[in-house]
Structures are given as structure tokens and as C-alpha cells.
C-alpha positions as CSV (number, residue, x, y, z in Angstrom):
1,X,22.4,28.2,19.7
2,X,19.4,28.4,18.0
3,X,20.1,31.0,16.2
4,X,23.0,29.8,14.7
5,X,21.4,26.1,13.6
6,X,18.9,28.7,11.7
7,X,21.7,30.2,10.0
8,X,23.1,26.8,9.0
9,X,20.0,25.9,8.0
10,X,19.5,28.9,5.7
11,X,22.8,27.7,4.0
12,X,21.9,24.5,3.2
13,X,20.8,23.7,-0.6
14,X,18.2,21.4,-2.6
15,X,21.7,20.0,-4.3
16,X,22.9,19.0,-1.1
17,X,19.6,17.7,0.0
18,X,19.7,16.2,-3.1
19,X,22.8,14.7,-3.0
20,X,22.3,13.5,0.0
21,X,18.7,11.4,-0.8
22,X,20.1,9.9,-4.2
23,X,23.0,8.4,-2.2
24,X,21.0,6.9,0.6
25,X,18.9,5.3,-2.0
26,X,21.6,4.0,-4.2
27,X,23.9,3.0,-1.0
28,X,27.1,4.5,-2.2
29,X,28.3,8.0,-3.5
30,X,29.4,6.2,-7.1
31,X,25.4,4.8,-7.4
32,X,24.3,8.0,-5.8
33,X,26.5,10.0,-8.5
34,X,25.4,8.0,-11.7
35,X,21.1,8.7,-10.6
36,X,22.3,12.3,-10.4
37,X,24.5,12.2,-13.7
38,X,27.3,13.8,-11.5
39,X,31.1,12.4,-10.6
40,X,31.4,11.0,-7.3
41,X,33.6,13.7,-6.4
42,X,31.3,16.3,-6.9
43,X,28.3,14.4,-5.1
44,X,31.1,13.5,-2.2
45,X,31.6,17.2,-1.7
46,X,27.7,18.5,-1.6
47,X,27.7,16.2,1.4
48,X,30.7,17.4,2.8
49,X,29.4,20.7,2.5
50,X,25.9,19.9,4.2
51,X,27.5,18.3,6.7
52,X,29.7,20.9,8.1
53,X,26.9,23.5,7.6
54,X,24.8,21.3,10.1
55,X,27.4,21.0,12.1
56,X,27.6,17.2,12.4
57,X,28.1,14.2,10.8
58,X,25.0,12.2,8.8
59,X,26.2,8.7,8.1
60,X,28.9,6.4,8.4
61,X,30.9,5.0,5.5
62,X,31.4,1.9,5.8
63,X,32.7,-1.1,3.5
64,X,28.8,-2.4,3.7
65,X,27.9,1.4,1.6
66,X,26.6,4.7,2.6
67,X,24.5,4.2,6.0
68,X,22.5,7.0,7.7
69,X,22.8,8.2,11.3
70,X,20.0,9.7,12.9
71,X,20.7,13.0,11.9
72,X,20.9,12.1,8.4
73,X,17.3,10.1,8.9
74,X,16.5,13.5,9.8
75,X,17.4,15.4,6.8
76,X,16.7,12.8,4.7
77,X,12.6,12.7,5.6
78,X,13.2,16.8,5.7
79,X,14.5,16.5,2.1
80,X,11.1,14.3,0.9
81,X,8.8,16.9,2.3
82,X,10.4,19.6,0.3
83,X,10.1,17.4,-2.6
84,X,6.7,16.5,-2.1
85,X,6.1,20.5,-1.6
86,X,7.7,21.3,-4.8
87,X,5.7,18.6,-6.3
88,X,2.6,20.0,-5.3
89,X,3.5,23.6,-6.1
90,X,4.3,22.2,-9.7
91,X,0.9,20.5,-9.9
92,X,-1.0,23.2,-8.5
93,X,0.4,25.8,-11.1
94,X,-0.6,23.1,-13.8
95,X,-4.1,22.9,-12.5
96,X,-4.4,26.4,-12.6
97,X,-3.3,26.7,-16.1
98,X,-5.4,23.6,-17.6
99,X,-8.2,24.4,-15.0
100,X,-9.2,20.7,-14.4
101,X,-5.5,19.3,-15.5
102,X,-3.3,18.1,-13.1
103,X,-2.5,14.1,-11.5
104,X,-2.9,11.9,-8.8
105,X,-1.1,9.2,-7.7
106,X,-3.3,6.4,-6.1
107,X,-1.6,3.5,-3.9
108,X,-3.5,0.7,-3.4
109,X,-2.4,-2.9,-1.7
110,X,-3.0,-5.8,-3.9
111,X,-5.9,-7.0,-3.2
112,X,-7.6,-3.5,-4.4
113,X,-6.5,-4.2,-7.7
114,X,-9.8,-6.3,-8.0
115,X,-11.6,-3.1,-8.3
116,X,-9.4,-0.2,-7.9
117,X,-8.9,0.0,-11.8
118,X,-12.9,-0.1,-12.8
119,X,-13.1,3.0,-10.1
120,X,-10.4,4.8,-12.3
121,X,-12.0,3.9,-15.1
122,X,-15.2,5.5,-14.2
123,X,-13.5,8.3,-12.4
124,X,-11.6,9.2,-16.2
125,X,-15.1,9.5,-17.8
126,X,-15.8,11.9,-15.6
127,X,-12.7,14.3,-15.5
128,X,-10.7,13.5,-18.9
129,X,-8.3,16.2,-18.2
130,X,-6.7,14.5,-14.8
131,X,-4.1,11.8,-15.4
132,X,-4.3,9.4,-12.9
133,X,-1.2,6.9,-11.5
134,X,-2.0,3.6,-10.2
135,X,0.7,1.7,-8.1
136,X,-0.2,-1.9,-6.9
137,X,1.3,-3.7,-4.1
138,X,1.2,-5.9,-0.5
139,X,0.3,-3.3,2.5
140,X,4.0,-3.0,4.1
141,X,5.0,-1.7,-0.1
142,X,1.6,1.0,-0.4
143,X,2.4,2.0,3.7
144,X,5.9,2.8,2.8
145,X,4.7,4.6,-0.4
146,X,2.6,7.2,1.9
147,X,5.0,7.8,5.1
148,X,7.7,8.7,1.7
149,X,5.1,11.3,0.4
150,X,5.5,9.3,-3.2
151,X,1.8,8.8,-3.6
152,X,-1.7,11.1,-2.8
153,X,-3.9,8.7,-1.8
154,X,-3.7,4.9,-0.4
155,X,-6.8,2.2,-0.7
156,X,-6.4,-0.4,1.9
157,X,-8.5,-2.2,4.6
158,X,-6.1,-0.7,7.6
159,X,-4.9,2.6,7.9
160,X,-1.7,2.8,9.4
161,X,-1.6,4.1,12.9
162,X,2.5,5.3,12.7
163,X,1.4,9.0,10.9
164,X,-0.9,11.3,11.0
165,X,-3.4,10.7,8.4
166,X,-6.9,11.1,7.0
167,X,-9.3,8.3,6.0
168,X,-12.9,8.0,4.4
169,X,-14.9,4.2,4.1
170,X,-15.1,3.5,0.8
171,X,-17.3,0.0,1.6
172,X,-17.6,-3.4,3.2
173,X,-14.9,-5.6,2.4
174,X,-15.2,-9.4,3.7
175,X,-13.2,-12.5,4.0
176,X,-13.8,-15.9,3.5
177,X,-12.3,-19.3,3.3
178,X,-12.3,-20.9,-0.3
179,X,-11.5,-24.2,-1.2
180,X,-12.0,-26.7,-4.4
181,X,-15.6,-27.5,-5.6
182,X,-14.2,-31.0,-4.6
183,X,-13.0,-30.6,-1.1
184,X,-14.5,-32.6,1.7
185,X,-16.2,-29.6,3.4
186,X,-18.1,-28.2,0.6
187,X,-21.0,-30.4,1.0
188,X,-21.0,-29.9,5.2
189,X,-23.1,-27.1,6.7
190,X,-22.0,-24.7,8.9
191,X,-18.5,-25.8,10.9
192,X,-16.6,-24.7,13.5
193,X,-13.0,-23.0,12.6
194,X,-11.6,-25.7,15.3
195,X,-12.1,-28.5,12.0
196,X,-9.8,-26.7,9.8
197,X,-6.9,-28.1,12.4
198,X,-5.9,-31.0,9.6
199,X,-6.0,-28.7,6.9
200,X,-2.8,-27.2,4.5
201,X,-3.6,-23.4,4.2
202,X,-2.4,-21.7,1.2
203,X,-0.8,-18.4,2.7
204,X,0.3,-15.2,1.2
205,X,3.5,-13.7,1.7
206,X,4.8,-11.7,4.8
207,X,3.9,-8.1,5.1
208,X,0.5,-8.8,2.8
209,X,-2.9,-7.5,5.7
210,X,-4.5,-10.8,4.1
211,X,-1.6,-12.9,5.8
212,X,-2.0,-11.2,9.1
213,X,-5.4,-11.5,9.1
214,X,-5.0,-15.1,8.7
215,X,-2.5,-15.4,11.3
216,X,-5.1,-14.1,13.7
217,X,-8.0,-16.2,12.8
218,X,-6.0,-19.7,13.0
219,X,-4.2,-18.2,15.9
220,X,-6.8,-17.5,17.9
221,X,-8.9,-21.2,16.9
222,X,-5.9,-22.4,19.4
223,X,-3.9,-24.3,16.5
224,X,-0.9,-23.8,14.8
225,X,-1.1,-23.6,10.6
226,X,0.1,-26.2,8.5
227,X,1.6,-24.2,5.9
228,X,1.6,-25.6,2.0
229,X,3.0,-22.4,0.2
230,X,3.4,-19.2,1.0
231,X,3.2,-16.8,-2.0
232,X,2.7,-13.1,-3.2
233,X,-0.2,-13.6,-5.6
234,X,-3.9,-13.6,-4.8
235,X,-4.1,-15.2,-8.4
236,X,-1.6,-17.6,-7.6
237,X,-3.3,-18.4,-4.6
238,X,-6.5,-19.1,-6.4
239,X,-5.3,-21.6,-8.9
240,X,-3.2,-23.2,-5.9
241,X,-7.0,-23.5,-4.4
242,X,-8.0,-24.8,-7.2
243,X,-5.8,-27.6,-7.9
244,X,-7.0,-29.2,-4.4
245,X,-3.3,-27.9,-2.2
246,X,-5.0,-26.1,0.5
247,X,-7.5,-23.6,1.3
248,X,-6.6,-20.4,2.3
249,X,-8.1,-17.3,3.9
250,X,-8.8,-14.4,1.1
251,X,-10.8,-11.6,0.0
252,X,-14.3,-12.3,-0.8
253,X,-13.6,-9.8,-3.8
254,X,-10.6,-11.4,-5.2
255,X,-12.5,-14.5,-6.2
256,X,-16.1,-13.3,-7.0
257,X,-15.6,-14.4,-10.7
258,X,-14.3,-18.0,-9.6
259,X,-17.1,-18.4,-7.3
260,X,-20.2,-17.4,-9.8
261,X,-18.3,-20.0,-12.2
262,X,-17.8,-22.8,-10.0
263,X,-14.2,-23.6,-9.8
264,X,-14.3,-22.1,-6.2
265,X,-16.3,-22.5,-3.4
266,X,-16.9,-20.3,-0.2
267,X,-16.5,-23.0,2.7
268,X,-19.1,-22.1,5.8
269,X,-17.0,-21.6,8.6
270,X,-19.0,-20.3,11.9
271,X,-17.6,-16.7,11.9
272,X,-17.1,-15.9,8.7
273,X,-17.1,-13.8,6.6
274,X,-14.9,-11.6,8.5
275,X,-16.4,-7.6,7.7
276,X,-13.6,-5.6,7.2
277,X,-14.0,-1.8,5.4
278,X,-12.3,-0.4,2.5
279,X,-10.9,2.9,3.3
280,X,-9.2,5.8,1.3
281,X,-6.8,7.5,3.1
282,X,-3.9,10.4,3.0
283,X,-1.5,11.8,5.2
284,X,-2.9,14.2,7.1
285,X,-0.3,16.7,6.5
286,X,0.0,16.8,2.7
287,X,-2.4,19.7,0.8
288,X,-4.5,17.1,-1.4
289,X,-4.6,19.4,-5.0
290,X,-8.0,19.2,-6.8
291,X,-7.4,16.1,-8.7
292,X,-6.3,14.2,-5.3
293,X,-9.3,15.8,-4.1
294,X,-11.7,15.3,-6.6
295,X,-10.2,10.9,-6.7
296,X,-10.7,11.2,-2.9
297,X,-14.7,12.5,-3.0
298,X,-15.1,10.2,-5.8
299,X,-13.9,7.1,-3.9
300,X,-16.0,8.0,-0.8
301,X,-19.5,8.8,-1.9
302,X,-19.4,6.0,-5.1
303,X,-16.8,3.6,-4.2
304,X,-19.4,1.5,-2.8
305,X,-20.8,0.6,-6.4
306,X,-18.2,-0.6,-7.9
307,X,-16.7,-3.0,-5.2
308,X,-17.2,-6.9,-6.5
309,X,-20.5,-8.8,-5.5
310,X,-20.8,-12.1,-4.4
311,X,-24.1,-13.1,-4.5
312,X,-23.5,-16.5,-2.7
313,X,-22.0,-14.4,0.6
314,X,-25.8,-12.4,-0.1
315,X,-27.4,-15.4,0.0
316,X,-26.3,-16.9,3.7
317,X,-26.9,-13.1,4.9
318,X,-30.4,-13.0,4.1
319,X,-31.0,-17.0,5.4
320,X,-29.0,-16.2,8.6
């Protein structure tokens, strides 16, 4: 039996594989067909074919669109390894042709944005040659980006723990509670988290690490949140802040500028700053090339120096 799933397997081609991957991602064979610049009818049949070479059916057509089974979940994460293979075998012979050519693609979840571009900045200066790809969004978007093989590296504060991957600390990354310079607690002193119960938080969206960790904290402060807004911006969430609707749980790096200006303050809530780490991670089983490599090293042993600092957060720790 195994032997002739090897055979099949032998038989099947990157058009097929192909095929298949643009129509899952489209949801039909006519959206499928117009990414590939091919008829339907022709896409139709390269999954017809890799279907009866496997032996078995990969998705169901229904009226909904073009939904995979688990044998087609299969293939399909099968198909983006090759891809990412062929990818790196693509970069690796440009490497070796401009010596220290090549690209990276760095992931990083939103709130990295506050220094993730000065790091590629500084890491340019330093190797002209590599091109560098920067793609911003919440944690579920950058996760999703690194179990698909579509980018090299991923900054974030939690590595996920659903694949097999590879991390370094890049540097300390806290979280406070901000508010206006005119809310009623900024002239208190240090306060239990229990007298935020009457407050309106200010929360980011669903999926965003920030939002979970605020769901913790308030969770485990035994009350439930009263919610003002959810949204998907840290920079929205500032001004929100700002005008007086809430206060809200965020990175001690997002609003360092704000903070040295005065148009927020750092409330001083027992507990806080929570110490999280930034990390840079990769999967484990993807062949970093020497301008992943080089981004990764870079991250780790200087990464540290270009995070934002908050001098007022410096302050408290050396009087505490």
C-alpha cells in the first residue's frame, strides 16, 4: 500500500498543487482560475487529476464555494512547504550570486511597529545589499503569517506554542495603564487594581496579545470590564485616552512620546508595569538564508537599544 501512495505521489505536479492552493484561497474554481490566469475548466481538471492520483477526494463543492476536507488540508500545508522550499532555493542562489543580496520578510504584531522600523533602519545601514519586507499586524494576523511559511521572522511578546519554532529575547517590554493628564487618579499614589472597578476601559480588538492581556489583569482583579470601545489601533486608542473616554491597558512603548509631552499619563496601579519580553522568533523547521540570519542576530544582540524609553517607568523603578 505504501508503495503505491509513493507512486501516486511521484505523479503529482506543482500545477496541480497549484491549482489546488489558488482555489482554496479564492473559494471557487472561477476565482481560483482568474489568480492563475487559466479557464475554470482547465483549473477544474488539474484537481480532478490530483485527486484521482491520491486516490481520494479533497474538498466538497458546495453552493457555499470550494471547502477542503482533511485530506486537502493536508495537501494544501504540503503545497506551502514546497513553496516556501522553492522560495528559499530562489533566494539562496541570489545570495550566492550578489554575495550579501538576498531578502527577508519580517512579521511583527502591531504594537512592534513602535520600533520595529528604526531596527530596519539601522539594520539597512549596515547591509545595503539585503531588501528587507516589513508586514504589520494584531498577533492572530503575524501567527498566521509564520504557521503559512509567508514570512522569515516574527517580532512579538508571545511565541506561539502550536509549531515548532525558534525564539531569541530581543528586550523588556512593559505594560501600563494610561489615562488623561486630567483623570481623577493622576494625582493619587499608588492604588490597588480593585479601584479601576468604575472605570470605562478603552480595549483593542479581538485577537490583538494587548487585549488578552487585559482580559487577564481585570479578570483576575475579580470584576468584569466596562467596555467604552473596542478598536484595532493603538493610535486610536491613545487619542480615545486622550479625550477623557477610558483608560486602557497598553504598551509602555506605544505611548513613550505622549507621555514625555504630557498629554498622557502612566496611572500607578500596584502591579504594574506588567514585564513582558520582546522576542524574535522563526519556525523551527524553515533554513533561515543569510539575510534572515544576519536580521535575526541583529535583533538579538542590539535590539535592546533601540526599544522606546520611558523615563517616567525609570523613575518609579529606581524609588521602589
Amino acid at each position: 500500500m505504501k508503495e503505491n501512495l509513493n507512486i501516486r505521489m511521484d505523479r503529482v505536479t506543482l500545477r496541480q498543487l497549484r491549482g489546488l492552493v489558488a482555489v482554496e484561497q479564492a473559494g471557487t474554481i472561477t476565482g481560483g482560475a482568474d489568480a492563475l490566469g487559466l479557464t475554470p475548466p482547465a483549473v477544474s481538471m488539474q484537481i480532478r487529476q490530483l485527486e484521482e492520483t491520491l486516490g481520494m477526494p479533497l474538498a466538497e463543492r458546495t453552493a457555499g464555494g470550494f471547502i477542503l476536507n482533511d485530506a486537502g488540508k493536508e495537501v494544501l500545508d504540503t503545497s506551502r512547504r514546497i513553496e516556501a522550499a522553492l522560495r528559499e532555493c530562489g533566494e539562496a542562489l541570489e545570495a550566492l550570486r550578489h554575495k550579501e543580496g538576498g531578502r527577508v520578510v519580517v512579521g511583527g504584531v502591531s504594537t512592534a511597529k513602535y520600533f520595529l522600523p528604526q531596527a530596519v533602519a539601522a539594520f539597512a545601514s549596515e547591509w545595503p545589499g539585503v531588501s528587507v519586507r516589513l508586514e504589520i499586524g494584531n498577533r492572530d494576523e503575524i501567527m498566521a503569517k509564520l504557521r503559512a511559511y509567508e514570512i522569515d521572522l516574527a517580532v512579538t511578546g508571545r511565541p506561539p506554542l502550536d509549531i515548532p519554532i525558534r525564539r531569541a529575547p530581543i528586550g523588556e517590554h512593559p505594560y501600563v495603564i494610561v489615562g488623561s493628564p486630567r483623570h481623577r487618579l493622576v494625582s493619587r499614589g499608588s492604588i490597588p487594581f480593585s479601584a479601576l472597578r468604575s472605570e470605562t476601559f478603552i480595549m483593542r480588538e479581538k485577537g490583538s496579545g494587548t487585549r488578552t492581556l487585559a482580559a487577564r489583569l481585570i479578570g483576575a482583579a475579580g470584576f468584569p470590564p466596562r467596555v467604552g470601545m473596542e478598536i484595532g489601533s493603538n493610535e486610536s486608542i491613545k487619542q480615545a485616552v486622550m479625550a477623557g473616554l477610558g483608560i486602557a491597558v497598553i504598551s509602555a512603548h506605544t505611548v513613550a512620546t505622549e507621555v514625555r509631552d504630557g498629554r498622557l499619563v502612566i496611572l500607578s496601579i500596584r502591579g504594574l508595569p506588567v514585564i513582558k519580553q520582546w522576542y524574535v522568533t522563526s519556525r523551527e523547521d524553515k533554513r533561515l538564508l543569510p539575510p534572515a540570519q544576519a536580521f535575526w542576530e541583529f535583533l538579538a544582540s542590539r535590539g535592546k537599544g533601540l526599544l522606546p524609553v520611558i523615563p517616567e517607568l525609570e523613575a518609579r523603578s529606581k524609588a521602589g
